[in-house]
N, C-alpha and C positions, 0 to 999 in steps of 0.2 A: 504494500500500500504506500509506503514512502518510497521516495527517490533512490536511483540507485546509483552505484559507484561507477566510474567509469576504470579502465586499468591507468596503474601508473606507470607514467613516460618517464624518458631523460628531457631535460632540456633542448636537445633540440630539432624533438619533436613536438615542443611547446606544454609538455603537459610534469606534471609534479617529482622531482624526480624519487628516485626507488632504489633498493639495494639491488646487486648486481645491475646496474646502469638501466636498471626500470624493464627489461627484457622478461618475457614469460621466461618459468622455472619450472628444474622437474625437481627441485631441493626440498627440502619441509618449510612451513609455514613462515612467513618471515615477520621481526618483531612490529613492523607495520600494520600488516594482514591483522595479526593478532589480537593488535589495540583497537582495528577495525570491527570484529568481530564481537572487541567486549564492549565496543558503544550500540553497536546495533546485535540486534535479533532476528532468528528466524523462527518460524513457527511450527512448535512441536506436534509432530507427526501425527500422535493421540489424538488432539485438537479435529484430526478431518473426520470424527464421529458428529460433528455439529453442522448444522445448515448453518449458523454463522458461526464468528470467532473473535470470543473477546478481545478488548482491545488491548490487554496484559499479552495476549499468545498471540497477537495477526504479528506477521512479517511487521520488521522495523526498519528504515534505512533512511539515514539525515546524511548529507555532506558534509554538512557546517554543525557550530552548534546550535544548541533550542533556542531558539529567540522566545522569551516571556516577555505576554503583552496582556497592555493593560486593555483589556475591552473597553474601557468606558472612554478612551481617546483613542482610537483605534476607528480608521475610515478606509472603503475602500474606493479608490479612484477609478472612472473608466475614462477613457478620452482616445487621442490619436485621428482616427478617419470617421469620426461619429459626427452628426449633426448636430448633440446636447452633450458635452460634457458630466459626466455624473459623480456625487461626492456620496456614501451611504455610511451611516452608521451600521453596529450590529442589528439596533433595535429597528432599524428604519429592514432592514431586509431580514428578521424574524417576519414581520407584518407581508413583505412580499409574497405570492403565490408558493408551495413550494411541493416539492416531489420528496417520494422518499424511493432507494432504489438499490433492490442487493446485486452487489458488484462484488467481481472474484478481482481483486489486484495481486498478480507477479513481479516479479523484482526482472529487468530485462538481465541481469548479471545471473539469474538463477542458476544452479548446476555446475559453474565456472571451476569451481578448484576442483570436480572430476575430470577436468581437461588437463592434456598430456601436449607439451609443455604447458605449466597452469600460469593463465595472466594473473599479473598479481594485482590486486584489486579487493574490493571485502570477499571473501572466500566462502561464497556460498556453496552450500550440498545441495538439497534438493527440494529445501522446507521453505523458502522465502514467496511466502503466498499465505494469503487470508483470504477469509470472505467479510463482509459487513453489510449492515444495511446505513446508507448514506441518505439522510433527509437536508433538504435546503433548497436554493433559488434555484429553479432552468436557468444555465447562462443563456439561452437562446432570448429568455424573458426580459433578460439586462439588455443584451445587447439590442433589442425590438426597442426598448425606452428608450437608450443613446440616440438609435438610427444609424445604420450603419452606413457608410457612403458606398457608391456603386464599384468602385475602385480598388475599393479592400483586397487584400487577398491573404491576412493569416494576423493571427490575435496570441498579441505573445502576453503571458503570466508572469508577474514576478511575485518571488514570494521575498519574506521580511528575514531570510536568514542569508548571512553574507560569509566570503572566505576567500581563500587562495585555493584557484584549481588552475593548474597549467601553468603557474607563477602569474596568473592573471588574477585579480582583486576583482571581484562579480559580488550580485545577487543573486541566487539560483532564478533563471531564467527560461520557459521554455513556451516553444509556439505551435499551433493549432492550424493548417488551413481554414479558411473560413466556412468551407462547406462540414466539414467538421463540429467547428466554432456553434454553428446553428440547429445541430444535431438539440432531440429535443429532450434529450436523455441526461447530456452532461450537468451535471448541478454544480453548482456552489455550497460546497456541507458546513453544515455549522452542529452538525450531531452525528456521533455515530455512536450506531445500537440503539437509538434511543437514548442518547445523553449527550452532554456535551462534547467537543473532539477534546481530547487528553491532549495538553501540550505538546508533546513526542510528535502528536499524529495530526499535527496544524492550528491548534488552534490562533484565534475562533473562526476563520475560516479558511477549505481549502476548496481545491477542484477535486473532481473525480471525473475522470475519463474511465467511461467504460467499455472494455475489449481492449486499450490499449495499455503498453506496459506502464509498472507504477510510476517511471521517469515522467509521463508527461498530468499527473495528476498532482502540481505543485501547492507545498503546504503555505502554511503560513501568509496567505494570499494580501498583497499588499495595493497591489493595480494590475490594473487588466489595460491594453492600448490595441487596438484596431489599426494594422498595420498596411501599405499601399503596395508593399514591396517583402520579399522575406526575412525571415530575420536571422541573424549572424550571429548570434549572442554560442560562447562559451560550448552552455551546454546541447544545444543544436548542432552547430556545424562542427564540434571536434569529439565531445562526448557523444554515447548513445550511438555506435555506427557501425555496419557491419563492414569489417576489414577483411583484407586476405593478410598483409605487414604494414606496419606504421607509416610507411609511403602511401599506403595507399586511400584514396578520400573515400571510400566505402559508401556504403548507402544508407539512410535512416533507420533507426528502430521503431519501429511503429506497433501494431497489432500482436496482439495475445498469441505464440504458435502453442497447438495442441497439446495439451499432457493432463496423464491421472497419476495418480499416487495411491498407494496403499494405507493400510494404515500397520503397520508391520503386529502380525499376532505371536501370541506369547508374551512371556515377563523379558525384558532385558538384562544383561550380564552390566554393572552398572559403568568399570572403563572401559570396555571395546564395542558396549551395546548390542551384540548379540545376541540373535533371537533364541530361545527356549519356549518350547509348550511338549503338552501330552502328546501320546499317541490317540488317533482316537477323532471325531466328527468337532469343523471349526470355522466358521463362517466367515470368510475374507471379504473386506469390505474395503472402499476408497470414496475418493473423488475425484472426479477427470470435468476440464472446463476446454474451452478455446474460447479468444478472442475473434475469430474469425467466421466461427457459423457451431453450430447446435453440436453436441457430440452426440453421433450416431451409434458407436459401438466403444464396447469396451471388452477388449480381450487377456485373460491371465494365463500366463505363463507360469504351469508350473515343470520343474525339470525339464524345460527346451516345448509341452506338450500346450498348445493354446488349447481355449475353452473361452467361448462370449458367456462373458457375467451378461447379470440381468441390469439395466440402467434404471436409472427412475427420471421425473421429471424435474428441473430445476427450479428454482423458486422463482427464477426470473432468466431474462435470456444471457445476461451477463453473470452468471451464478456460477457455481459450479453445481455436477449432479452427484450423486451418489449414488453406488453400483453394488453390486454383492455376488458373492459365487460360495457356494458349499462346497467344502473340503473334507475328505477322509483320511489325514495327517496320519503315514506310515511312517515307522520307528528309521532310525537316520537321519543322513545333510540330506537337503533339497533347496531347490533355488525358486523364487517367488520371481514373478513380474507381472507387471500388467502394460499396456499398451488403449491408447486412445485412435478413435478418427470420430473427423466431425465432417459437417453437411457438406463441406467444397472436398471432400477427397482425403486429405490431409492425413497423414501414420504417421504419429511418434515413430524416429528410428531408431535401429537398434543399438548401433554407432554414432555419434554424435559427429558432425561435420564441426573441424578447428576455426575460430577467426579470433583474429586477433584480441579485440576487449572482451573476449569471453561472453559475446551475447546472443539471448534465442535459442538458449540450449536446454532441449526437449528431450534428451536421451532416455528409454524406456529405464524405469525406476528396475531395481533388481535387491531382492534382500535375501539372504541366504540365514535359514532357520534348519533349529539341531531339535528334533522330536524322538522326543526320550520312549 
């Protein structure tokens, strides 16, 4: 649900530099990653038993740090290529119309440190995702009061936390096409679950883009500007990108690609978290979402042997679903996986294709369980 890391560069390829000269690693963890890891969170595996996910266990990820604010002098601006410039309080866009609406947000760096050379960047496994329900304004509703001019052609966010990424001094910053922009789904959240957003997770207001990765649902919302022309900022044009090597200008991260998850059965072994259960009948359960169209199927792998679990329906289109398959758990090792496809086609594969910031990586989940 929050922003996500981009890899770290050397200087000069413009971005933060990193031990071994910011270069992917096949080494262990490095003391960067690490400290990365213990500001932000991912979200424990258990947790995919819930159609939502509290805002203690949803996926975590800031850039910067928490900016605390005071609501009660706290405005947000909209302007740039609008006919009315607009100034709102909290209270004034409580009163506005609003939606409320369960979104599945992934982290676009998901999976990353199972990549072989692994970019170094926050070293996600395979947990950085939540669900929530998001209530607040249609940005399509804001933007209709402004008026937009005919010229427009993308609506950049900025939020109120600030820092050094790329030896560049920003405000996390990111942009929207306007066809997008006007989508009728997008909101402005100023609660999630039913309560207020937790500072961590924006407050008192953030965006949520739903289907697209958590990068462009920016917290802490400080102005919104209607823009004529694209916008350059930071984390657009250098973070968020699909690479082959650091020369290369890659292409955007946008939409949600396909994946389920498990929810690994059995007790865990408590340092290496290896799975333990009986022998004996055990119901494997998950969730599989995409940003890109409906999940149609979901298939589990058990020892190399697929089987379609049964899906259910999701709470909303940008949800995730929940799946289930019955198990007759024979004595030994065995190998778990499950595999997703949605409405366009789409298979989680088996192998995960390399790029450089380590993003979009959907690799079929695999848990290896010892049934006693």
């Amino acid at each position: 649900m929050s922003r996500h890391s981009t890899i770290l560069k050397s200087p000069r390829h413009g971005r933060t530099p990193a031990p071994h000269a910011g270069e992917p690693s096949h080494g262990p963890l490095t003391a960067e990653e690490l400290q990365l890891a213990a500001r932000n969170h991912s979200m424990p595996l258990e947790a995919l038993q819930s159609d939502t996910t509290p805002a203690g266990l949803h996926y975590l990820l800031n850039h910067f740090d928490i900016p605390f604010i005071d609501a009660e002098h706290w405005h947000l601006r909209i302007g740039g290529a609008v006919q009315r410039s607009l100034e709102l309080n909290l209270k004034a866009l409580r009163r506005a119309p609003r939606i409320s609406i369960p979104v599945t947000l992934e982290c676009a760096g998901n999976g990353r440190s199972l990549l072989r050379p692994r970019p170094l960047s926050q070293p996600w496994r395979l947990e950085a995702v939540g669900t929530a329900v998001w209530t607040g304004v249609p940005l399509a509703y804001l933007l209709a009061q402004a008026g937009v001019e005919d010229d427009a052609v993308e609506v950049v966010f900025t939020g109120a936390d600030s820092g050094l990424q790329g030896g560049v001094r920003q405000q996390f910053a990111r942009s929207l096409p306007i066809s997008e922009a006007l989508r009728p789904d997008i909101v402005l959240a100023y609660r999630m679950n039913g309560n207020d957003l937790p500072p961590q997770h924006g407050y008192p207001l953030r965006l949520v883009v739903p289907g697209w990765y958590g990068m462009a649902s920016v917290k802490w919302l400080s102005s919104i500007n209607v823009l004529t022309r694209p916008f350059d900022g930071f984390q657009q044009a250098v973070a968020y990108r699909y690479q082959r090597d650091a020369d290369d200008a890659g292409t955007p991260v946008t939409w949600i690609k396909v994946r389920s998850l498990m929810v690994p059965p059995g007790v865990p072994d408590f340092f290496t978290r290896s799975r333990v259960l009986p022998a004996g009948p055990v119901m494997l359960t998950g969730r599989a979402w995409s940003g890109e169209g409906a999940v149609e199927r979901v298939d589990v792998g058990i020892d190399g042997q697929w089987t379609p679990a049964h899906v259910e329906h999701p709470a909303g289109p940008f949800a995730w679903c929940a799946w289930s398959l019955p198990w007759v758990a024979d004595a030994g090792e065995h190998e778990l996986a499950c595999r997703a496809t949605d409405a366009t086609g789409s298979v989680q594969p088996l192998e995960q294709a390399w790029n450089y910031q380590g993003m979009g990586n959907n690799v079929v989940q695999r848990i290896k369980v010892t049934v006693e």
